[in-house]
N, C-alpha and C positions, 0 to 999 in steps of 0.2 A: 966337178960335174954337177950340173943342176937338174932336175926332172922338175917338167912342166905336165900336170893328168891335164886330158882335156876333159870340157863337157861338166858334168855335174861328177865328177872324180876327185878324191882326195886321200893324198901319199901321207900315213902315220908312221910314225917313231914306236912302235910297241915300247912300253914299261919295262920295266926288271922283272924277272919271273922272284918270286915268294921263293926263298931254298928251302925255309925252316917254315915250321905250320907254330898256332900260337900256342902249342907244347910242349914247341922246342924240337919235335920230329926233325931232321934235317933229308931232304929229299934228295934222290937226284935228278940230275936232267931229266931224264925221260918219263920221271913220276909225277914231275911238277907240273901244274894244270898251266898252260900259256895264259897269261895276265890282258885281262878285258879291255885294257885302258889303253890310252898312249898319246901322244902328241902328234899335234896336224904339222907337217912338214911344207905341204905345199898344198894348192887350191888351182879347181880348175876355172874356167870364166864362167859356168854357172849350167845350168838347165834349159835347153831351148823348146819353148810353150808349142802348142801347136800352130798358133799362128806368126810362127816365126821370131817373137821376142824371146831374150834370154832374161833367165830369172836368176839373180845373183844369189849363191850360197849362203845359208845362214852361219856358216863357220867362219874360220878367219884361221890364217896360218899363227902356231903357238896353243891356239886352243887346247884342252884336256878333255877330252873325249871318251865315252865307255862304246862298246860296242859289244855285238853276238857274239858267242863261242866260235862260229861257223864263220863271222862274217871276215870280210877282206883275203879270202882262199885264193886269192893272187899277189905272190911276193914277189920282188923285186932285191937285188944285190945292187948296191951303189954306193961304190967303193968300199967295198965290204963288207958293207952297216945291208942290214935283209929290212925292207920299208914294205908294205902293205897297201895295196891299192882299192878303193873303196869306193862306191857308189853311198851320197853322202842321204841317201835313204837307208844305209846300211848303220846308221850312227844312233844310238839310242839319244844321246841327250850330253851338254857338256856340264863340266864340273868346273864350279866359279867357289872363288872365296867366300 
């Protein structure tokens, strides 16, 4: 199954959650902070201006992307993988080599 977001929307892959902290603590689920980051899965066609042009996304499907604690509060189950639906103003900035 494939998901299309429309509009200026983009479906992430959240990261791995951190189990262990860099002292070796090993956390559980529910202590571990949700991981900022994660990968663009999909992309919608863009932002439409007010005068009716659409403005193409500056991300691109694969990207590494960080984002807010708070942002992308709309998940999605597809095919049993839980993906993240975003407004690509919600994107802090992507992370390149």
């Amino acid at each position: 199954m494939k998901i299309r977001p429309l509009h200026d929307r983009v479906v992430v892959r959240r990261s791995e959650e951190e189990t262990t902290t860099s002292g070796g603590i090993v956390l559980p689920g529910s202590a571990a902070e949700k991981p900022n980051r994660g990968t663009i899965v999909a992309v919608g066609e863009g932002r439409t201006l007010n005068n009716g042009d659409v403005k193409p996304l500056a991300v691109k499907v694969g990207d590494v992307v960080l984002f807010g604690q708070y942002s992308g509060s709309n998940t999605v189950k597809v095919e049993g993988e839980e993906l993240l639906i975003m407004n690509e103003s919600e994107i802090f900035g992507v992370l390149e080599d």
